[in-house]
N, C-alpha and C positions, 0 to 999 in steps of 0.2 A: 719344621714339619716337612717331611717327605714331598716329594713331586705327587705319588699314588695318593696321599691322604689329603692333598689339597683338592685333588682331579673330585676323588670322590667325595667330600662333604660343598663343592661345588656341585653334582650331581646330585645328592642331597638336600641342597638347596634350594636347586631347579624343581624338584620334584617336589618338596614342602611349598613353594609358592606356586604349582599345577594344582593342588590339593585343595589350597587356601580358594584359588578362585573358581574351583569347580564348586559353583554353589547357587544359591536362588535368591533371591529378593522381592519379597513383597512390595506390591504399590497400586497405581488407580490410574484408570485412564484420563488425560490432558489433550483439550482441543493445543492442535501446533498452529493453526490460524485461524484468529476470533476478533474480529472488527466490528465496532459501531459505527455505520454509516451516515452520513449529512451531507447537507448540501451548503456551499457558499452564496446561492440565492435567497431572499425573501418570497412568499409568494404562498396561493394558497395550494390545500393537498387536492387533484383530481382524482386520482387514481390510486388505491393500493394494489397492486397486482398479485402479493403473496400475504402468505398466514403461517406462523410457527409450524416448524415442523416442514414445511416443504423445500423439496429439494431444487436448485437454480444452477443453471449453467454459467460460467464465466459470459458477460454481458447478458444477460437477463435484466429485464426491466423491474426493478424492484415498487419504485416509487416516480408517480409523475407528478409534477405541479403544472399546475396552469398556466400556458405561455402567452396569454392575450396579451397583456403588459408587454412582457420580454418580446415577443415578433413585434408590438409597435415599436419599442426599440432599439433592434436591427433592424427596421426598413428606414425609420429615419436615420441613423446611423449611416446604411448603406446609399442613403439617397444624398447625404451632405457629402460621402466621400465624393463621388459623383460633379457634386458640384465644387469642393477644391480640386477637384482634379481639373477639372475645366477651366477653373480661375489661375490656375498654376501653368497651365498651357498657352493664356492668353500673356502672363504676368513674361513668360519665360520669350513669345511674339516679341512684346512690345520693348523688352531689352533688347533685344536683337536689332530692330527700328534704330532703337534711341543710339542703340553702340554705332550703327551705318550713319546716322547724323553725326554721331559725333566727330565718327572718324572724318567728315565732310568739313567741320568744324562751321558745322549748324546749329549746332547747341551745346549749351553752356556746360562744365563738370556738373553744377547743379542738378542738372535735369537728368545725366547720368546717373547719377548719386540716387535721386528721386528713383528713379526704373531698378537699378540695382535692390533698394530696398524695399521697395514692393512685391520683388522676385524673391527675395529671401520670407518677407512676410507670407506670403503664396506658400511656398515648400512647405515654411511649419507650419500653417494650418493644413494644408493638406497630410502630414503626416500626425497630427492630431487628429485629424478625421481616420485615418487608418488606423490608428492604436482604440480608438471610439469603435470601432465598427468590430476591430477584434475582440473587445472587452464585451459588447453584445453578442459576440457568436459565442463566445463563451458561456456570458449566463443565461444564454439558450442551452448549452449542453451540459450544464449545470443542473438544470430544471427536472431532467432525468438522472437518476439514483438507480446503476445496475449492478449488477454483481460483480467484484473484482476477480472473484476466483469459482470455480466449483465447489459445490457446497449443500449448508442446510441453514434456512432460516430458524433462529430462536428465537429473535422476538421481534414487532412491532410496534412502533411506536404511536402514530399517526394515523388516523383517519381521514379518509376523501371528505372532503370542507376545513378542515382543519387548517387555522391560520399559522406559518412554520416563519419566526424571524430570526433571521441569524445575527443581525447587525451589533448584538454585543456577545453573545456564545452560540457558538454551534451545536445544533438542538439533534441529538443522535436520532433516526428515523425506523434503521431497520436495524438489529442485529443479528450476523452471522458469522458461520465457522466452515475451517473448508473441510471437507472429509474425505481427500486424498490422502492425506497421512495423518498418526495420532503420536502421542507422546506416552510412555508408558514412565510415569513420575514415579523412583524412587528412594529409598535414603542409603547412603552408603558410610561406611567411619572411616575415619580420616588413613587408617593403615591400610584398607581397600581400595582405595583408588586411584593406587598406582597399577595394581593387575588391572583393574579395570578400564583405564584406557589407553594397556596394551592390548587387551582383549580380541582375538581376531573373529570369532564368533560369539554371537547373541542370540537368543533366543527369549520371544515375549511370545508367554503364553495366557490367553483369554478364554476360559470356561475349557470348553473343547479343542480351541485353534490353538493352533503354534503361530510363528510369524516370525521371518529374520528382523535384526532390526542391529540399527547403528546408534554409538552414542551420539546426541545430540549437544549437549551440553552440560559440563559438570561445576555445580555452584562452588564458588570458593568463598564463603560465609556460612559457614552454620545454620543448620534449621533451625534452632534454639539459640540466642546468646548465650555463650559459654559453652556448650555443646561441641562435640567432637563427630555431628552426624552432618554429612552434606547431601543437597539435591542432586540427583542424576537423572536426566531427560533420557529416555532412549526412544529414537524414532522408526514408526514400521509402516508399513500400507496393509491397511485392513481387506477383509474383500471384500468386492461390491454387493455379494447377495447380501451380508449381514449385518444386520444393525448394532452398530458398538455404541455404548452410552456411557455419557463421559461420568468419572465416579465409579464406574464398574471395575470391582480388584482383579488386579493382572498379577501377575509371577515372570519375573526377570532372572532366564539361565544364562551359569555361564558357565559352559561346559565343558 
């Protein structure tokens, strides 16, 4: 085959596979961030602060529990560290004493040995007392349930009185999604998805709106066992006047 007739069914080529992926795909909108929130505390519910449907800012208060337990606590916590600290300073003194006798040789290795080891005793409990007083401040900030992201609440779990344990599963409290960006899910066959994520434009289109968007993530397993169609995520930012709802059918150009 000639140099010109290679040039041009390589041109022909390029131009059959511009053709192929100039095209659309149906699909439906997919929260890109949807968490059930909990707490690693036990304790009861004080406060719910939201209801389905409303909208929360990254650290927003979702959910309080009642911290009268947890502050008694961290104050006895922060009061024992207090006191090995104090024992550990006296522990750390009276080594100092025993090592100046000894060096005087006023007293025995014994009694060395003795002060040595009650200075070591001292340190760990005092550092047991500090890992105690963290593990309280903790399930003090535990006891509050805020928003990790900006968002909207869908659901509720929990009511103020409501007794919440977690001691053998984690009991989901709120659930939310972020509505910064959304996913526009749809199916693609297995001979398209090689243009597709060469693709250098996107376009997800909702009722009215357009929207640039990027691939997000392309399944390599089949929608169906045995199937030749995969999932393709494309991800966009909606805008903030419009309320998108998830389920609602989108159209993915590629143009």
């Amino acid at each position: 085959m000639s140099r010109v007739s290679n040039t041009l069914l390589g041109v022909a080529l390029m131009m059959a596979a511009a053709q192929a992926m100039a095209e659309s795909f149906e699909g439906q909108l997919r929260w890109l961030q949807r968490v059930e929130l909990s707490t690693l505390v036990s304790g009861v519910v004080e406060q719910v602060a939201v209801a389905p449907g409303d909208r929360v800012a990254k650290g927003d208060l979702l959910v309080q529990l009642d911290q009268g337990a947890l502050r008694a606590g961290f104050n006895q916590a922060e009061a024992e560290l207090a006191f090995q600290q104090a024992a550990l300073e006296e522990a750390e003194r009276e080594l100092e004493r025993t090592q100046e006798l000894y060096d005087r040789t006023l007293l025995s290795d014994h009694d060395l040995e003795l002060a040595r080891i009650n200075a070591v005793r001292s340190k760990a409990a005092y550092q047991r007392a500090q890992a105690q007083l963290a593990d309280a401040r903790e399930r003090l900030r535990y006891s509050a349930v805020r928003a990790p992201f900006d968002g909207v609440v869908l659901r509720r779990n929990v009511e103020p009185g409501q007794i919440v344990v977690t001691r053998l599963q984690s009991v989901p409290l709120v659930t939310m999604a972020g509505t910064g960006e959304l996913l526009a899910r749809m199916e693609a066959g297995a001979e398209q998805l090689a243009g597709i994520e060469a693709a250098e434009e996107i376009r997800v289109r909702v009722g009215d709106r357009q929207y640039r968007g990027e691939i997000y993530h392309i399944g390599v397993e089949p929608v169906a066992a045995g199937g030749d169609r995969y999932p393709v995520d494309v991800v966009f930012s909606p805008d903030s006047e419009r309320t998108l709802r998830i389920g609602q059918p989108v159209v993915v150009d590629f143009p």
